[in-house]
N, C-alpha and C positions, 0 to 999 in steps of 0.2 A: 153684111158678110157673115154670110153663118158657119164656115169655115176660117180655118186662122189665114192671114196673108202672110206674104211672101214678103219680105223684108230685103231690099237690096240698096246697096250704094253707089251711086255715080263716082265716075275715080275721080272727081274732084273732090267730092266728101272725101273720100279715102286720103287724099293728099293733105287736105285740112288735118283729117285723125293724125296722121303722121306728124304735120308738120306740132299741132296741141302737145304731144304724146312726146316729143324732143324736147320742147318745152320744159314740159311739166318736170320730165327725167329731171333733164338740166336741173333747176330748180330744187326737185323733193319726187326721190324715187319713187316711195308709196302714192305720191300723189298722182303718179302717171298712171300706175296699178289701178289705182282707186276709179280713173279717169275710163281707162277698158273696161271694167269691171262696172259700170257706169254704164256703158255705151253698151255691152250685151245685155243690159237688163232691161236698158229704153227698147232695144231690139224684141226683147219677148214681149214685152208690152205693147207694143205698137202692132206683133204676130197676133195677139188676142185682141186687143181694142183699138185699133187703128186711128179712131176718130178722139182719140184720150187726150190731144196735145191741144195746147190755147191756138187759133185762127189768131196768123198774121192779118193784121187792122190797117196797113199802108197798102194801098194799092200800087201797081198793078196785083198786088199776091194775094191781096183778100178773094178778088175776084178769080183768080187761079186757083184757089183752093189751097194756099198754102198754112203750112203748121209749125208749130215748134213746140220742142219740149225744153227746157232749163238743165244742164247740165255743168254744176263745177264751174259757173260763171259762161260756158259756152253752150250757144245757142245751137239745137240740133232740127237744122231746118229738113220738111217734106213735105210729101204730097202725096195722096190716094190715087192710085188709078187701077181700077178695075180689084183684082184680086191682090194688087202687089201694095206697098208701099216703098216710095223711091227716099231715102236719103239724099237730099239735095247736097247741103254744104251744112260745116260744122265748124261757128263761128264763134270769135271771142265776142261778149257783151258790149263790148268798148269799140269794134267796130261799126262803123257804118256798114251792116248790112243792105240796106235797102240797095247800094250802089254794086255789092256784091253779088247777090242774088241774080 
């Protein structure tokens, strides 16, 4: 991609952000802040280097091409297609992703 991509989320991801983001509040205000502030940064990152996150290693998603970057204990799952990059789901560590996904 010799152009930057296009960076978007499925409203599932979106609802995971939410639901993290209520969380975290609850919890430790800054730490939600911290959290978005997080998540647009994974975003330019992934607009410049798409392919920068570690390949999920369980299958069916290795084979899917999927990725993840480490986020504040939550996993920021996607995938490459074409010029975009799709934000799948945004998951806590301690979940069973694999069932999720």
């Amino acid at each position: 991609m010799a152009s930057k991509a296009s960076v978007r989320t499925l409203p599932i991801a979106d609802e995971d952000i939410d639901a993290a983001f209520a969380y975290l509040f609850q919890e430790a205000p800054q730490a939600a802040a911290d959290f978005l502030d997080g998540l647009e940064g994974i975003e330019k990152r992934l607009s410049a280097f798409p392919r920068s996150g570690s390949i999920v290693q369980e299958e069916p998603y290795h084979r899917l091409g999927y990725r993840y970057v480490l986020l504040m204990g939550y996993y920021v799952f996607y995938r490459i297609e074409h010029d975009n990059v799709w934000i799948l789901r945004v998951l806590h560590e301690k979940r069973n992703y694999t069932r999720l996904l």
